[in-house]
N, C-alpha and C positions, 0 to 999 in steps of 0.2 A: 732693760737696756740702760736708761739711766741709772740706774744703783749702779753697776758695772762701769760704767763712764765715769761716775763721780768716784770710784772709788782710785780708780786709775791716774784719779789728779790728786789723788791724796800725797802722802810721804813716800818719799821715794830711799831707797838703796843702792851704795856703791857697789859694784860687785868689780871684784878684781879677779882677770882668769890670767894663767900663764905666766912663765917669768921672760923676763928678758924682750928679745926683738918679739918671741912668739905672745906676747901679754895684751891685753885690752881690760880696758874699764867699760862697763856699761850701770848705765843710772836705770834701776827697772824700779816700777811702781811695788810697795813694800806688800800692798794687798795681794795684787797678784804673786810675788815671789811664798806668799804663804799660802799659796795652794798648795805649794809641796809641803808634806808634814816635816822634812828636817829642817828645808827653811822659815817654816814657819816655830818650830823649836827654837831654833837658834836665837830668832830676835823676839819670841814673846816675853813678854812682861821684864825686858831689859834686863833679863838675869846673865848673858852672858853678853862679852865684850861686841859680839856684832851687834845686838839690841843695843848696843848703848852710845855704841859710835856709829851707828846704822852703815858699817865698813862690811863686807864679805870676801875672804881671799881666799881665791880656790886656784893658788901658785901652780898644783899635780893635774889641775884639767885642760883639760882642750879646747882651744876656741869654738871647733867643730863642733862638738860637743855640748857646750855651752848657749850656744848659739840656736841651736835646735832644740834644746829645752825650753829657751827663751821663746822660740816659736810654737811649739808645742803647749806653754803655757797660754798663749795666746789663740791657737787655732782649735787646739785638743789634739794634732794628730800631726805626722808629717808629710812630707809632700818628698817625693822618688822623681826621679827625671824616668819613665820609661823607655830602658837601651836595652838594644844587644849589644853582646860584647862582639866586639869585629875589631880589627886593626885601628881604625877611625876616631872607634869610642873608649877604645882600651883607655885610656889617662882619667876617662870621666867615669866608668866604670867602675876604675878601681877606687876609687876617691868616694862615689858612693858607695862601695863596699866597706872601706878604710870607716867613713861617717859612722853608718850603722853599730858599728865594732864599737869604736867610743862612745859612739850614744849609751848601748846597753852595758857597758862599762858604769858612765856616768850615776844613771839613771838606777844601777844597783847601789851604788855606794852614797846614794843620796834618796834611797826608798821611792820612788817613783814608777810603782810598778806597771800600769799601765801605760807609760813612756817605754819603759821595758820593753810589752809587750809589741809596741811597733817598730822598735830596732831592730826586734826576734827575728817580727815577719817579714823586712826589708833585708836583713841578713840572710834568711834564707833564700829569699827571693832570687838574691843577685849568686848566692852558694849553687842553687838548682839551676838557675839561667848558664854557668860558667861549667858545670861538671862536665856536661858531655862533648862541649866547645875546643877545638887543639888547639887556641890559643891560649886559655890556663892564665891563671890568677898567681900575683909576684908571692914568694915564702914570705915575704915581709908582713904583707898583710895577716895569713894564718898564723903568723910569729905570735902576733898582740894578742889570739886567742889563748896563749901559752906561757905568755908573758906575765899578762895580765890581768889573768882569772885565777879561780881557786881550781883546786884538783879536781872536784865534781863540774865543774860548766859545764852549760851543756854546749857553748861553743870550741870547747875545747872536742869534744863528742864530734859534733858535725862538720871541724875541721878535718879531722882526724878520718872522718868516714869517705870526707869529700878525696884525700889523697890517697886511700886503700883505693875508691871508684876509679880514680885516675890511672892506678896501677894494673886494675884488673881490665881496665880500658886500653890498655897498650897506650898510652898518653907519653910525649914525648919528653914532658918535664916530669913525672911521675918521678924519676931519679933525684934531680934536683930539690924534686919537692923535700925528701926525704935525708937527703945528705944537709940542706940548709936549718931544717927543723929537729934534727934528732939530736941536737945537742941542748936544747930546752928541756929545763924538766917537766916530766908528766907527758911527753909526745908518744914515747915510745910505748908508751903503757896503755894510750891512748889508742894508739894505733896498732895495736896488736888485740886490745876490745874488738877494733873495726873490722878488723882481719875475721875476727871470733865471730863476729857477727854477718858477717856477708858468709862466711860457710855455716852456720846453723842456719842462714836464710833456705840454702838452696838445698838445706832439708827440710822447711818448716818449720822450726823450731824453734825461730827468734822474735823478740818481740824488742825493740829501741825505748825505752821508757827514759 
């Protein structure tokens, strides 16, 4: 515990998130930010400019995001508000949904895979908690799955399955879903996998990998 304390007083790093009104600086201790292997790349042996002005600007991330890594460096794990979605919770709901999305965003494009893995499971969590719910999750949030992943994600998959479930649910936005999202690329392609998949299911013949 001491070794871990002493080292938390050592040098510290600026980290720069976001631009504009959405930005913040946080000063994080330099041992811990090199838990992560990119941040610990970045400023070992002062070979690139954030080692050497001990500066980090990450303008493209989220504070959400950011923020939870930061915590996640610190705890190992993240912490979920446990909700249903109901009328009440819907704002807080989606905003831990929205988190999760950036987390495993983040967390890919900075090698963190085991931060990953707890975005995955808090994403799905709140994806499985909202499918069979009539009050349904905004297009905006499943946008970001589509937005801003590669063609294979697998959230781009579980978005994609969660709006076919909606459909085959008689779900009221199910429409919506589909007319806000089918202009992203990779939905439609998605969503026609998901199609593919819920009818070889109810032959047996599917397997989701």
């Amino acid at each position: 515990m001491e070794k871990f304390l002493s080292k938390l007083e050592g040098p510290t790093v600026l980290v720069k998130v976001g631009t504009g009104d959405s930005s913040r600086e946080f000063t994080v201790s330099r041992s811990l930010l090199s838990l992560c292997t990119w941040f610990r790349a970045a400023l070992e042996d002062d070979r690139f400019q954030e080692g050497r002005t001990g500066v980090i600007s990450l303008p493209e991330d989220t504070l959400r995001a950011f923020r939870s890594f930061y915590f996640y460096l610190l705890r190992r794990k993240l912490i979920f508000k446990y909700l249903y979605l109901k009328s009440e919770t819907f704002d807080e709901f989606v905003e831990q949904l929205n988190t999760s999305i950036e987390i495993w965003i983040f967390a890919g494009k900075y090698s963190s895979r085991y931060l990953r893995d707890c975005a995955m499971e808090a994403f799905c969590w709140h994806l499985d908690s909202a499918t069979p719910n009539d009050i349904g999750l905004p297009p905006a949030s499943l946008a970001v799955c589509f937005s801003h992943t590669a063609e294979d994600s697998p959230l781009r998959k579980l978005a994609a399955d969660y709006v076919v479930t909606r459909m085959h649910g008689g779900k009221a936005d199910a429409g919506e879903l589909v007319g806000e999202l089918a202009p992203l690329r990779g939905f439609i392609q998605a969503l026609n996998e998901a199609h593919q998949f819920h009818h070889d299911a109810k032959k047996g013949t599917s397997i989701y990998i």
